[in-house]
TIBALO-733960 format. One record per residue (C-alpha): residue number from 1; residue in three letters; x, y, z. Coordinates in nm, 2 decimals, decimal comma, padded with zeros to 4 digits. Layout:
% TIBALO-733960
   n res     c1     c2     c3
 NUM ALA      X      Y      Z
...
***
This chain:
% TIBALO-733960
   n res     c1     c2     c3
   1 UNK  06,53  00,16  04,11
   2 UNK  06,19  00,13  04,29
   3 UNK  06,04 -00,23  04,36
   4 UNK  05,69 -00,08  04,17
   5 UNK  05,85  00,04  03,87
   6 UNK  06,11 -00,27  03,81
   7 UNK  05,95 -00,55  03,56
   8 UNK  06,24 -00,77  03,71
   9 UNK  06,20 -00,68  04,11
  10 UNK  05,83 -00,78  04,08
  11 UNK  05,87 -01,08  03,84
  12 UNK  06,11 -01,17  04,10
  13 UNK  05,91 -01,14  04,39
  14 UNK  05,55 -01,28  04,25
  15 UNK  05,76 -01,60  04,13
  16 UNK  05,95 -01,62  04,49
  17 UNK  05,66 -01,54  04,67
  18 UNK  05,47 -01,79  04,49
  19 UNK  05,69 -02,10  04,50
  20 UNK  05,76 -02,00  04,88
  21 UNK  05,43 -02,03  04,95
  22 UNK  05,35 -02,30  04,77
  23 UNK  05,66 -02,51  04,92
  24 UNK  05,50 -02,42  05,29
  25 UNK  05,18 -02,51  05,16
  26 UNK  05,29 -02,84  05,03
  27 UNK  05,45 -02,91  05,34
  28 UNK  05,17 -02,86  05,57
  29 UNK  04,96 -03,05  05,35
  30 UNK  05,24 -03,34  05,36
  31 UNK  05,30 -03,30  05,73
  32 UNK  04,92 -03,32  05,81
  33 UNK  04,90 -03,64  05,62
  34 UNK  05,20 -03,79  05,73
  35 UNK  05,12 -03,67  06,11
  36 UNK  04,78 -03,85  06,03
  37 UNK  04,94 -04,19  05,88
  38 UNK  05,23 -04,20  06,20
  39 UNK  04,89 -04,23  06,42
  40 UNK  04,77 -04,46  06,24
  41 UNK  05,11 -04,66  06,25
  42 UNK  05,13 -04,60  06,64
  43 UNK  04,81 -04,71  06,67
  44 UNK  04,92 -05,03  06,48
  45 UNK  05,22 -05,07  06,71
  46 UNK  05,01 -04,99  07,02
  47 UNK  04,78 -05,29  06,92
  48 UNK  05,03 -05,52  06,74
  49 UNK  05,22 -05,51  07,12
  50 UNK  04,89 -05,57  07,28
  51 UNK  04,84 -05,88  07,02
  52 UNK  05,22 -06,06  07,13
  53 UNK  05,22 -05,97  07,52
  54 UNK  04,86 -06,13  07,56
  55 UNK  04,97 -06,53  07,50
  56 UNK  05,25 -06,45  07,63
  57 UNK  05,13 -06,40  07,97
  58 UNK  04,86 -06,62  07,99
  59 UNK  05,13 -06,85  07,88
  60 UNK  05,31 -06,73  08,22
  61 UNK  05,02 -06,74  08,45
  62 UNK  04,95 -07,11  08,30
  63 UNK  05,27 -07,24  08,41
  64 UNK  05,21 -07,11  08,83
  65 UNK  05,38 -06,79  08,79
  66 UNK  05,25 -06,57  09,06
  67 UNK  04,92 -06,38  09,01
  68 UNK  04,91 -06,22  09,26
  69 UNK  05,30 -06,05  09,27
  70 UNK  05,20 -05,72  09,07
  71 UNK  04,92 -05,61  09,32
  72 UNK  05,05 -05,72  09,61
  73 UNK  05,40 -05,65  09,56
  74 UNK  05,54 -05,90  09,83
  75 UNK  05,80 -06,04  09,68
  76 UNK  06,02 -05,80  09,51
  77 UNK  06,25 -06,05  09,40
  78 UNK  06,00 -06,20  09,17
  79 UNK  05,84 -05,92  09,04
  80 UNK  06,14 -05,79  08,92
  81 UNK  06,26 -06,08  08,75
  82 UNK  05,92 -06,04  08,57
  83 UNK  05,96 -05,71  08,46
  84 UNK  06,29 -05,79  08,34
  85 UNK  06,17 -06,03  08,13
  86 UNK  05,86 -05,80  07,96
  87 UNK  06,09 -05,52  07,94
  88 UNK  06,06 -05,10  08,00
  89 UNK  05,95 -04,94  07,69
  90 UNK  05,57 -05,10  07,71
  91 UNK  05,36 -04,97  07,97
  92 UNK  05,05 -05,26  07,98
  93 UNK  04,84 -05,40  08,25
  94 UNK  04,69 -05,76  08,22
  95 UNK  04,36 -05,80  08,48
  96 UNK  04,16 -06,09  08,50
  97 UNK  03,73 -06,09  08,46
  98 UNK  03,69 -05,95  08,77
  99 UNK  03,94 -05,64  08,74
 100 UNK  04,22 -05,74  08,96
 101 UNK  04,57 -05,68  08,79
 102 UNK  04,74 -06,03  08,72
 103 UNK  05,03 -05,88  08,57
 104 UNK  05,19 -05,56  08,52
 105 UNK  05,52 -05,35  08,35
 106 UNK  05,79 -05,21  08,51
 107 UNK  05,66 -04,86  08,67
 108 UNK  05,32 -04,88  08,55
 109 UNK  05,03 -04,70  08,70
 110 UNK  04,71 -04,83  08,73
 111 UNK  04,58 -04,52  08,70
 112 UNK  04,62 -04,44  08,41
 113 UNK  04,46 -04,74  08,31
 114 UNK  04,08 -04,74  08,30
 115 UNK  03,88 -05,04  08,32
 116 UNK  03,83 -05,25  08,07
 117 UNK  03,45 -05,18  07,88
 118 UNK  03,55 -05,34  07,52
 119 UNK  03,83 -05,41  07,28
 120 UNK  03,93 -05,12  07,09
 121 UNK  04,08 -04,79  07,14
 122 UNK  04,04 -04,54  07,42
 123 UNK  04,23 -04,20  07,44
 124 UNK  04,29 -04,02  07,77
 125 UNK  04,46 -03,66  07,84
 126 UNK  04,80 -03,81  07,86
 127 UNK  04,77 -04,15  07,72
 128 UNK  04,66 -04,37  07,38
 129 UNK  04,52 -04,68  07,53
 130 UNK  04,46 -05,01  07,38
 131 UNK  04,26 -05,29  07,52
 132 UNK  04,22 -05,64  07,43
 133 UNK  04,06 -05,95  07,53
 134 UNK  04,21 -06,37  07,56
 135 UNK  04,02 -06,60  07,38
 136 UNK  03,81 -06,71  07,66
 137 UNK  03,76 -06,44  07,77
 138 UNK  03,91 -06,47  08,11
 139 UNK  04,17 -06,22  08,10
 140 UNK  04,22 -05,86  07,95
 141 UNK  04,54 -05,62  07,83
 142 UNK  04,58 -05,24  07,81
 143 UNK  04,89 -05,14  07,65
 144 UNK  04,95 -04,71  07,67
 145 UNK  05,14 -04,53  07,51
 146 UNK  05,21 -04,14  07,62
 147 UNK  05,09 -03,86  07,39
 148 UNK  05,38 -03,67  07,51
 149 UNK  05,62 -03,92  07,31
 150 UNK  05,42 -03,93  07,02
 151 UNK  05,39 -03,52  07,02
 152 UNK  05,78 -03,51  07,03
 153 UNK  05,81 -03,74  06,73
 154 UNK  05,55 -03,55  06,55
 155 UNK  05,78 -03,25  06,68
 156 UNK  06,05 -03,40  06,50
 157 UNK  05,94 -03,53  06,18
 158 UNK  05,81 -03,18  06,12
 159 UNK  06,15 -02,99  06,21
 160 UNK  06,26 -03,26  05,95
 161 UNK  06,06 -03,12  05,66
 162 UNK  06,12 -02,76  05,79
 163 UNK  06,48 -02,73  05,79
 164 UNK  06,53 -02,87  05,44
 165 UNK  06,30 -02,57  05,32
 166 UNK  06,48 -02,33  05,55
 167 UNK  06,77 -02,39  05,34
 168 UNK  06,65 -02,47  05,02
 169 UNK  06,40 -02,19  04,98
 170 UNK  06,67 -01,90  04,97
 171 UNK  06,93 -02,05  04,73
 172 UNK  06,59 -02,11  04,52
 173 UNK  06,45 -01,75  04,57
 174 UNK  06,85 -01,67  04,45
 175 UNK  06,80 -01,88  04,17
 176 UNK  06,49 -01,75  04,05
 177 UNK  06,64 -01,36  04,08
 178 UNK  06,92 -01,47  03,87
 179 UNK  06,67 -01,69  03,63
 180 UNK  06,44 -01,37  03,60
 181 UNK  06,73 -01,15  03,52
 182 UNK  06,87 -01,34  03,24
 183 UNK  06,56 -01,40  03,12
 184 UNK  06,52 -00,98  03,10
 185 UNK  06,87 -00,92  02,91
 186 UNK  06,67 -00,87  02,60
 187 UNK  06,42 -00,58  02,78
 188 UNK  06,74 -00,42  02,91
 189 UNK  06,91 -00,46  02,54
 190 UNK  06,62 -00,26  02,43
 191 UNK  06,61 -00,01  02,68
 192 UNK  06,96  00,02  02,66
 193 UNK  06,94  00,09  02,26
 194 UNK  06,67  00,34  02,30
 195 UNK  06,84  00,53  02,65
 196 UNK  07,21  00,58  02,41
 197 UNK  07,05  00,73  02,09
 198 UNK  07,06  01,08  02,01
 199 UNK  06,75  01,28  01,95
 200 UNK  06,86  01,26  01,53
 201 UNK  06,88  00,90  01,55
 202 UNK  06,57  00,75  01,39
 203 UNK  06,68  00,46  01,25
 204 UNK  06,51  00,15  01,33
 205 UNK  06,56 -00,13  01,64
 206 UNK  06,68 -00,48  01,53
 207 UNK  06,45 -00,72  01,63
 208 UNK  06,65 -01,03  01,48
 209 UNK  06,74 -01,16  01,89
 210 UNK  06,41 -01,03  02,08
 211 UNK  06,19 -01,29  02,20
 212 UNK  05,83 -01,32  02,05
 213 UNK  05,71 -01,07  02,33
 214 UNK  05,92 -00,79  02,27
 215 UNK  05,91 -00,83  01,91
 216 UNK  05,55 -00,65  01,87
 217 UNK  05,68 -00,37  02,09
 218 UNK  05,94 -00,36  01,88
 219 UNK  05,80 -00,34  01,55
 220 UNK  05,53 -00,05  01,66
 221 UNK  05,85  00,13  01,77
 222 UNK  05,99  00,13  01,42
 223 UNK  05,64  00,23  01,28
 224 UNK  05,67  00,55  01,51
 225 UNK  06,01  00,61  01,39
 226 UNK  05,95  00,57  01,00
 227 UNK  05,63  00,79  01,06
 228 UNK  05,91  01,07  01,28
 229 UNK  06,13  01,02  01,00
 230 UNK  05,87  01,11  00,74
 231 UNK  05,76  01,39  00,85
 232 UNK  06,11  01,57  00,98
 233 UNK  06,20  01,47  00,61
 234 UNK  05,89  01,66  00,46
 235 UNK  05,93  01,94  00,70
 236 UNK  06,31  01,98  00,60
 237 UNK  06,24  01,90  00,29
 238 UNK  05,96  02,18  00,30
 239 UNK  06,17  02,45  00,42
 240 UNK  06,48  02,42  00,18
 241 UNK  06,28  02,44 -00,12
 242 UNK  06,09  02,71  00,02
 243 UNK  06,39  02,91  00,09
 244 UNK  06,58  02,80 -00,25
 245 UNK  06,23  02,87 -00,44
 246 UNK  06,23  03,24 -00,22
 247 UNK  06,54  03,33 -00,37
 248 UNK  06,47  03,40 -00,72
 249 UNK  06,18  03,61 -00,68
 250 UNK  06,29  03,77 -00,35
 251 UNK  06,65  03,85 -00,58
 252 UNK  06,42  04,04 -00,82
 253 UNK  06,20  04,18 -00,64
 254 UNK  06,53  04,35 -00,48
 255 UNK  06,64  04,44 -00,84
 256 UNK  06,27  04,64 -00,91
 257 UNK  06,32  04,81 -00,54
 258 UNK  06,67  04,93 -00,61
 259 UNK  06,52  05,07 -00,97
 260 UNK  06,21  05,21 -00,86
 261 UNK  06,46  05,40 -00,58
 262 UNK  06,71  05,49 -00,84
 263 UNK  06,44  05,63 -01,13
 264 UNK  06,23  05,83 -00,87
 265 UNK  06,27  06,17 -00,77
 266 UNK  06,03  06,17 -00,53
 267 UNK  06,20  06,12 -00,15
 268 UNK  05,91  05,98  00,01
 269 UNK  05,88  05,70 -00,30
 270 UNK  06,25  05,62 -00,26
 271 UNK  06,24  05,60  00,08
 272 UNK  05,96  05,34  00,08
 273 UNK  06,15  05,16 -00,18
 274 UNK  06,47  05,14  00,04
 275 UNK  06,22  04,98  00,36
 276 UNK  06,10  04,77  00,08
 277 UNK  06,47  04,66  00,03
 278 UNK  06,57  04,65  00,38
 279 UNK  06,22  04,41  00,41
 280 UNK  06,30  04,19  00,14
 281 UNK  06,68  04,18  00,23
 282 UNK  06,54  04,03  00,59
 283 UNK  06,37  03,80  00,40
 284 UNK  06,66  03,68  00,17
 285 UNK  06,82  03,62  00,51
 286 UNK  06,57  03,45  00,67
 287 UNK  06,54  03,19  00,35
 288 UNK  06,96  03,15  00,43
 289 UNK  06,91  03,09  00,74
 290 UNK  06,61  02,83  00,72
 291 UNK  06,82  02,64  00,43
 292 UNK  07,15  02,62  00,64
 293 UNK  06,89  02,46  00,95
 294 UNK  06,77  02,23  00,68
 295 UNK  07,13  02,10  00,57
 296 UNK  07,23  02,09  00,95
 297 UNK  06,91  01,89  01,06
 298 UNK  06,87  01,66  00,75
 299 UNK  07,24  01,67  00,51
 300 UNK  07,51  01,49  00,51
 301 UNK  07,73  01,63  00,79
 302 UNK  08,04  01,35  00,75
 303 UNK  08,29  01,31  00,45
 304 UNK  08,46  00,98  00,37
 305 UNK  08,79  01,14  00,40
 306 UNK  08,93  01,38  00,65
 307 UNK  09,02  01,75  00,57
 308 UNK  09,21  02,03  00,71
 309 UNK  09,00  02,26  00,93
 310 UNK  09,15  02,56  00,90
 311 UNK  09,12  02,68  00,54
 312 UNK  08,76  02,68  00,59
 313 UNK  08,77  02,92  00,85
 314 UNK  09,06  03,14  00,70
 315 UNK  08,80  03,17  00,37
 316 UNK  08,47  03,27  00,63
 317 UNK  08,69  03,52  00,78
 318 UNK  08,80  03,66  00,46
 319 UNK  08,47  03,69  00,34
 320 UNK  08,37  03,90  00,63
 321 UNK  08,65  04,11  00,61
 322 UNK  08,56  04,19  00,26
 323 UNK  08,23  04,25  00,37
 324 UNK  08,34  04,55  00,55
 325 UNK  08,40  04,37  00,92
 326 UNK  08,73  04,40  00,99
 327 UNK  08,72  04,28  01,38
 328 UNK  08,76  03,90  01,37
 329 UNK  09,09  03,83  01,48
 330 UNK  09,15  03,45  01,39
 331 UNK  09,36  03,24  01,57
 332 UNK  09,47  02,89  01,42
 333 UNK  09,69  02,65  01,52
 334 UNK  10,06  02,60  01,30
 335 UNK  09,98  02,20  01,23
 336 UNK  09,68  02,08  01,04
 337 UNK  09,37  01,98  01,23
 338 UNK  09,20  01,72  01,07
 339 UNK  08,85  01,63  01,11
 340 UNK  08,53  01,42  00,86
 341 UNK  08,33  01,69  00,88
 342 UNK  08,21  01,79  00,58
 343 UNK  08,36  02,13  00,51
 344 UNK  07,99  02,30  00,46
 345 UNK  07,87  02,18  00,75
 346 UNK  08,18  02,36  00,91
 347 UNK  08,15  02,66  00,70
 348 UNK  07,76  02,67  00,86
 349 UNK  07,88  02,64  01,16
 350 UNK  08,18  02,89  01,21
 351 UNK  07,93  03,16  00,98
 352 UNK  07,68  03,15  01,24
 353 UNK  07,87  03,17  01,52
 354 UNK  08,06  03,51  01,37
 355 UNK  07,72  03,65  01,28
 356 UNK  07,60  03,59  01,65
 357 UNK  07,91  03,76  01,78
 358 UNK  07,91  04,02  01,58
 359 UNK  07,56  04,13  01,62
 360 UNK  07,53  04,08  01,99
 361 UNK  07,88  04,20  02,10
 362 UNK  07,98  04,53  02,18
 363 UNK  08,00  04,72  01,86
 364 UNK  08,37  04,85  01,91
 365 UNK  08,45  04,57  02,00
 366 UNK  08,66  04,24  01,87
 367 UNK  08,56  03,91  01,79
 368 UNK  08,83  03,68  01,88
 369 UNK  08,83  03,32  01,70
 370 UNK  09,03  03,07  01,81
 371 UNK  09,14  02,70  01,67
 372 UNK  09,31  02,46  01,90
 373 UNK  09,51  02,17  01,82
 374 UNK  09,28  01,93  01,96
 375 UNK  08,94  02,07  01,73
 376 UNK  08,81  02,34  02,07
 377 UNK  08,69  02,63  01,82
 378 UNK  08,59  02,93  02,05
 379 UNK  08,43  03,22  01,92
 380 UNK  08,42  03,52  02,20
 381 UNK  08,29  03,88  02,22
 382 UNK  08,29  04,16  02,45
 383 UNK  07,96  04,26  02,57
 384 UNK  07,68  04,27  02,83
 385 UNK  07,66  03,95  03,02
 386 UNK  07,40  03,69  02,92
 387 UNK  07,12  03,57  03,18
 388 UNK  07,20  03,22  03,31
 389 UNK  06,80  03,16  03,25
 390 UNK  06,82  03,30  02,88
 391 UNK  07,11  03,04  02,71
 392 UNK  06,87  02,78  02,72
 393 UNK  06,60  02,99  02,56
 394 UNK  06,86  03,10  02,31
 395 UNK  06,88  02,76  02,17
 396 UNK  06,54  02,75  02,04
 397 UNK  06,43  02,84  01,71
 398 UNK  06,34  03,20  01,63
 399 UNK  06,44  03,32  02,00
 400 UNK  06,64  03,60  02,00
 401 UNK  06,78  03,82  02,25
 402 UNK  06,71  04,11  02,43
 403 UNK  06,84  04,35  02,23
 404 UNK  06,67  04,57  01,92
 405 UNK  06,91  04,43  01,66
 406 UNK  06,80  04,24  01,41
 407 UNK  06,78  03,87  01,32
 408 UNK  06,64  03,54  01,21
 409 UNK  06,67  03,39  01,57
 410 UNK  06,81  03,05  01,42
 411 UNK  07,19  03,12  01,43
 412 UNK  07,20  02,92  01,77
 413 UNK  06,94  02,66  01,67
 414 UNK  07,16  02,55  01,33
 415 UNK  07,46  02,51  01,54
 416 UNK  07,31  02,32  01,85
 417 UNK  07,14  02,08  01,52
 418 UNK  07,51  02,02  01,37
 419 UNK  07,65  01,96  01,73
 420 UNK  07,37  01,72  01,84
 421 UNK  07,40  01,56  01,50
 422 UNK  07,79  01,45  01,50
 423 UNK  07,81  01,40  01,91
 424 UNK  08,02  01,77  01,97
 425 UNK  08,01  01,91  02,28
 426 UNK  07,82  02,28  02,26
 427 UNK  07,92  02,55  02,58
 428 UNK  07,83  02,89  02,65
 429 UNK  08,00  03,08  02,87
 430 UNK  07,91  03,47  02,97
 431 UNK  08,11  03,58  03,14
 432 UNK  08,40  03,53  02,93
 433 UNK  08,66  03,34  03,11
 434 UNK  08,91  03,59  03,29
 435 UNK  08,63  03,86  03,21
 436 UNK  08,42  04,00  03,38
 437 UNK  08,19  04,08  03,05
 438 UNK  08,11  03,91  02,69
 439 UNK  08,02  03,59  02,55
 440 UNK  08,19  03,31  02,50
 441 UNK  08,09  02,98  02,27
 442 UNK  08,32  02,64  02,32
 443 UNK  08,24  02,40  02,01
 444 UNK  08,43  02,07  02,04
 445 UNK  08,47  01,96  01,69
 446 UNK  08,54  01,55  01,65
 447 UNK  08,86  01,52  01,53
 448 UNK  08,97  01,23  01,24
***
C-alpha cells in the first residue's frame, strides 16, 4: 500500500510527526529555561560562597594569621594548613585596598583573577567571577567558578531530558500507529463490505456501527445504490414486458405470413412471405432471449428447497431431440445431484449453452453434455478453435461470433448473469481438453 494513498499511513505520520516535534520543541523550550534558571542558581552559589568566606577570613587575618603567606609563599607549612582549612572546590582570592593578595585557595591563579573595580559580577573566557567588598571597606573577595564545569552540567541536565524522549518517543509513535488503526476498523469494515460484493449486489450498507463521519458517506452510498437498483429494475422490467407484449402480435403476424404464403400462387409473393416468416421468427427469438436475460439478471434464481438436477436436463435434451437435433449425447451421473437452484433458472441455463453448441460447432458434429457428481456441467463441441482475445468479447451482450449463422448474441450474456448471480464459477476452454479443436464450457453449479 503506498504511504500517499493510505488514510491510516498518513494519519499516522502527521500525528507522530506532530507530537515528535512538539516533544523536542517542548524540550528545548524547557532546557533553555532551565539552562537559564541553573545560571541564575550558580550565580547564587557563586555569591552566597563569596558572602560566608569574607568574615571568615577577615576573622583569620584579625586574629595574626599570616598576611603575607599566600603571596610570598615562605612558609609552606602554614599555607597549607590554611588551605586545608578553606577547602578545594572554591577557587577565591581575598586582596586588601591596595591589591596585594592576603589570602588565597588551594591552586588558585591570580590570573585569572582581575582586579577588583566594583561588587558584582564579571565574566571572563574561562571563568564566572564574583567580587565583593568587607564592610569597611578594607578588604575584597573574588570567588570563580569555571565555565567548563558549568557547561558539563548543562551537558548533563540536557542528556537528562533527551534520553527520556529517546525512549519514550518510539513506544509513543507505536502507540499512536496502533491508536490510528483501531480507530480506522470501521473505514476498513466499509471497504471491506464494498471490495466482497458481487456486481448484483445492490442492497444497502448498515450504518448502525459507523461513526458520525462515515455515516454521511454511507448514506449517499445507499442513495446511489437505490437509484442503480431503480433503474436495472425498470430496465428489466422494460425488456420482459416488451418481449412478453412482442409475443402475441409477433405469433400472428406469423399466422397471416404462413396464410398469405399458403393462399398465393404467386412464387415471388410466397417467397417474400416466407423472409417475412424467417424475419419475424428472429424476432420471436430475440423476445426469448431478452426475457430469459431478464429472469437471469432480476428473478428469483434460488428455491427454498433443494431439487434433483438431472431431470431438468434429461427434459431440455428431449425437447431438442424432438426438435429434430438428435446430437446431444447427455451424460448424468447414477446418484441425484442436488442443488437450490430454481429449476428455471437451470433450464435457462443448460438451453443456452446447447443452442451455443449447436450453432457454433461443427455441423456433423456431437454435442457432448456432461453432469458430474459434484454439480461440474460441461457442455463441448467440435469445431474451429476460438481466439483467446474473443471469449471475453463473447460475454457481452449482442456479440456474436465470427461466423454467418445466426443469432441473438445473448446466449453467453444470460449464462455469465445466472453465474455471477448465485457465485458459480464460468470457464471456457477452446481447445477442448485432449483436443486439439472445439469448445468447451465448465459451469460449476452450487450444490445443496
Amino acid at each position: 500500500m503506498k504511504i500517499g494513498t493510505s488514510l491510516q499511513t498518513r494519519l499516522a505520520l502527521a500525528v507522530g510527526l506532530s507530537v515528535t516535534l512538539l516533544w523536542l520543541a517542548a524540550a528545548a523550550v524547557t532546557a533553555h529555561r532551565l539552562g537559564g534558571e541553573m545560571q541564575q542558581v550558580y550565580d547564587d552559589g557563586l555569591k552566597a560562597t563569596a558572602q560566608r568566606i569574607l568574615p571568615i577570613a577577615r576573622h583569620d587575618l584579625r586574629e595574626g594569621r599570616d598576611h603575607r603567606g599566600a603571596v610570598e609563599q615562605e612558609d609552606g607549612e602554614t599555607r597549607g594548613g590554611r588551605e586545608t582549612r578553606y577547602g578545594e572546590d572554591v577557587t577565591f582570592i581575598v586582596r586588601d585596598r591596595d591589591g596585594r593578595i592576603l589570602l588565597a585557595s588551594r591552586g588558585a591563579d591570580a590570573s585569572i583573577f582581575p582586579a577588583f573595580a566594583q561588587r558584582g559580577f564579571v565574566r571572563t573566557e574561562t571563568h564566572q567571577l564574583y567580587y565583593d567588598v568587607s564592610a569597611d571597606g578594607r578588604m575584597t573577595i573574588a570567588v570563580a567558578e569555571p565555565l567548563d564545569r558549568r557547561r558539563e552540567l548543562s551537558r548533563k541536565m540536557l542528556l537528562g531530558l533527551v534520553l527520556p524522549l529517546i525512549v519514550v518517543i518510539p513506544f509513543s509513535l507505536l502507540a499512536i500507529v496502533v491508536a490510528v488503526r483501531r480507530s480506522l476498523r470501521p473505514v476498513r469494515g466499509l471497504r471491506e463490505e464494498l471490495a466482497h460484493r458481487g456486481t448484483q449486489d445492490l442492497s444497502p450498507l448498515p450504518d448502525s456501527s459507523l461513526p458520525s463521519e462515515l455515516r454521511p458517506i454511507s448514506a449517499g452510498v445507499n442513495q446511489l445504490l437505490d437509484r442503480l437498483k431503480a433503474a436495472f429494475n425498470a430496465e428489466r422490467a422494460f425488456a420482459a414486458n416488451a418481449a412478453h407484449e412482442l409475443r402475441t402480435p409477433v405469433a400472428g403476424a406469423i399466422a397471416q405470413a404462413q396464410r398469405i404464403r399458403s393462399e398465393t400462387t404467386e412464387e415471388l409473393t410466397s417467397q417474400r412471405a416466407t423472409e417475412i416468416e424467417t424475419t419475424l421468427k428472429r424476432l420471436m427469438r430475440m423476445s426469448e432471449k431478452l426475457m430469459q436475460l431478464a429472469r437471469a439478471e432480476g428473478g428469483r434464481l434460488q428455491s427454498d428447497q433443494p431439487s434433483d438436477l438431472r431431470p431438468v436436463l434429461q427434459m431440455i435434451t428431449q425437447d431438442f431431440t424432438r426438435a429434430g437435433e438428435g446430437r446431444i449425447v447427455l451424460s448424468l451421473p447414477q446418484g441425484a445431484v442436488l442443488s437450490k437452484l430454481d429449476p428455471d433458472a437451470v433450464g435457462i441455463l443448460y438451453r443456452n449453452l446447447i443452442e451455443n453448441a449447436l450453432k457454433h460447432g461443427a455441423q456433423d458434429g456431437l454435442v457432448e453434455a456432461v453432469l458430474q457428481a459434484d454439480g461440474l456441467l460441461c457442455v463441448a463441441n467440435d469445431g474451429p478453435v476460438l481466439p483467446a482475445e474473443a471469449m471475453n468479447r463473447l460475454m457481452q451482450r449482442f456479440e456474436r461470433g465470427e461466423g454467418k449463422i445466426g443469432g441473438s448474441g445473448l446466449g453467453l450474456s444470460i449464462i455469465k448473469a445466472i453465474a455471477d448471480r448465485t457465485g458459480m464459477t464460468m470457464t471456457v476452454l477452446s481447445p477442448r481438453p485432449v483436443r486439439q479443436q472445439g469448445v468447451e464450457v465448465q459451469v460449476q453449479l452450487p450444490l445443496a
